[in-house]
C-alpha positions in Angstrom: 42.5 26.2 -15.4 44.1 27.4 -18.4 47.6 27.7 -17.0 47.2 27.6 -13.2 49.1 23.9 -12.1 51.1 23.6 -15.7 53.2 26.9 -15.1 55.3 25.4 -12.4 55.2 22.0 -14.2 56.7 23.6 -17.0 59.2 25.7 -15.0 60.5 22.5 -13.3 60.1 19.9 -16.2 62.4 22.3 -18.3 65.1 22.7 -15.3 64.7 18.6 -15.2 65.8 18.6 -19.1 68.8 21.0 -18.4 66.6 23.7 -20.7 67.3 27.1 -19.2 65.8 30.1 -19.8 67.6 31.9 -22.4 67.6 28.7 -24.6 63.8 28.8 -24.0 63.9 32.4 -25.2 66.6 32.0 -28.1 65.2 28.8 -29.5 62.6 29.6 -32.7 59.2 27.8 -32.3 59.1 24.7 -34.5 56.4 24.8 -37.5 53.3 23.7 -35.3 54.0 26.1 -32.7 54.1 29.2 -34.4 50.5 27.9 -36.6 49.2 27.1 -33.1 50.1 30.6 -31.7 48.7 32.4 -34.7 45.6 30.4 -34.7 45.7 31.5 -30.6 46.4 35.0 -31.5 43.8 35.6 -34.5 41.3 34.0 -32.0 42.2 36.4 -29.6 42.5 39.4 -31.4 38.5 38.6 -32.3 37.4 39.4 -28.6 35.3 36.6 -29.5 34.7 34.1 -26.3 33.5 31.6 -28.4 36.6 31.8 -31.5 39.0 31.6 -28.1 37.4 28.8 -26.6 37.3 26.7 -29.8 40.6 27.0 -30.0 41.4 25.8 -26.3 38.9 23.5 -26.5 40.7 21.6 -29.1 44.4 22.0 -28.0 42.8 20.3 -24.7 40.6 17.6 -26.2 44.0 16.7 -27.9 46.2 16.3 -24.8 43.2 15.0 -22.7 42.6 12.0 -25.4 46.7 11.5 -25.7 47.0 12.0 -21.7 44.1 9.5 -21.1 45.8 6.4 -23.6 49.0 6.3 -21.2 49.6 3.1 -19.1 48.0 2.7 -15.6 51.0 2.8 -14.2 52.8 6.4 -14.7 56.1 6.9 -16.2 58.9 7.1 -13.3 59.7 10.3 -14.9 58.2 13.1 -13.7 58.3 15.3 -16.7 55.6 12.5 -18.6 53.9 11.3 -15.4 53.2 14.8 -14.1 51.6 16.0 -17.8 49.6 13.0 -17.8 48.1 13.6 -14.3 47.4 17.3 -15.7 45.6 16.1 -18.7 43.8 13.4 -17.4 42.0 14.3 -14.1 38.3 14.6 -13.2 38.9 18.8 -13.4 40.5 19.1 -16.7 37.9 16.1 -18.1 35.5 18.5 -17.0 36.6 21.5 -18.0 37.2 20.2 -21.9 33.7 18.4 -21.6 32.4 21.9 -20.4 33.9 23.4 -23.4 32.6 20.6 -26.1 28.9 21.0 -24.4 29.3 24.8 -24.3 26.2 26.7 -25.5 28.7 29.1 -27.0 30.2 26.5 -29.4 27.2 24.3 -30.2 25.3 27.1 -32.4 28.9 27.0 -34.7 28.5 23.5 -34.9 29.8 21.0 -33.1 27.9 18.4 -30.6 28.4 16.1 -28.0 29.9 13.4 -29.7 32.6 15.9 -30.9 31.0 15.7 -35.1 30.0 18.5 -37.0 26.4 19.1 -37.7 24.9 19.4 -40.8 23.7 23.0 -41.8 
């Protein structure tokens, strides 16, 4: 689920945009990419399921609630109409609702509703 479908979508969107690959490799990450890849990496280096999956958990509740606020209609574009369809499907709505509910990240304290609980 993680990156199954959005490898190749990234591969093409990327030759779509004229980005090859040692651009991709040359370019520095921009400011919220390399706190989002530290956050991934401390996360990781815990061999903690549950600090991993809060992290993923929130990078996919983000682009499920930005991918479910497009227009009916999808962008003719395939680069936007394609990551919307990603993000906003019955699997990935299930597999971020999965990860809200999980019994691994309500004892840290969050909930259904997405809130924090009071300690």
């Amino acid at each position: 689920m993680v990156s199954g479908e959005e490898n190749t979508y990234f591969l093409r969107a990327f030759e779509a945009l004229g980005v090859a690959e040692e651009r991709r490799a040359a370019d520095p990450n921009t400011q919220p990419t390399a706190g989002f890849k530290a956050i991934m990496h401390e996360a990781a280096e815990t061999r903690s399921y549950a600090a991993v999956l809060s992290v993923l958990v929130v990078a996919e509740w983000l682009y499920l609630d930005w991918a479910s606020r497009a227009p009916q209609r999808p962008p003719d574009n395939f680069v936007h109409a394609e990551w919307i369809t990603l993000h906003d499907n019955p699997g990935f709505r299930g597999f971020v609702r999965c990860g809200r509910r999980s019994p691994t990240l309500t004892p840290v304290g969050f909930t259904w509703s997405g809130t924090r609980r009071r300690r």
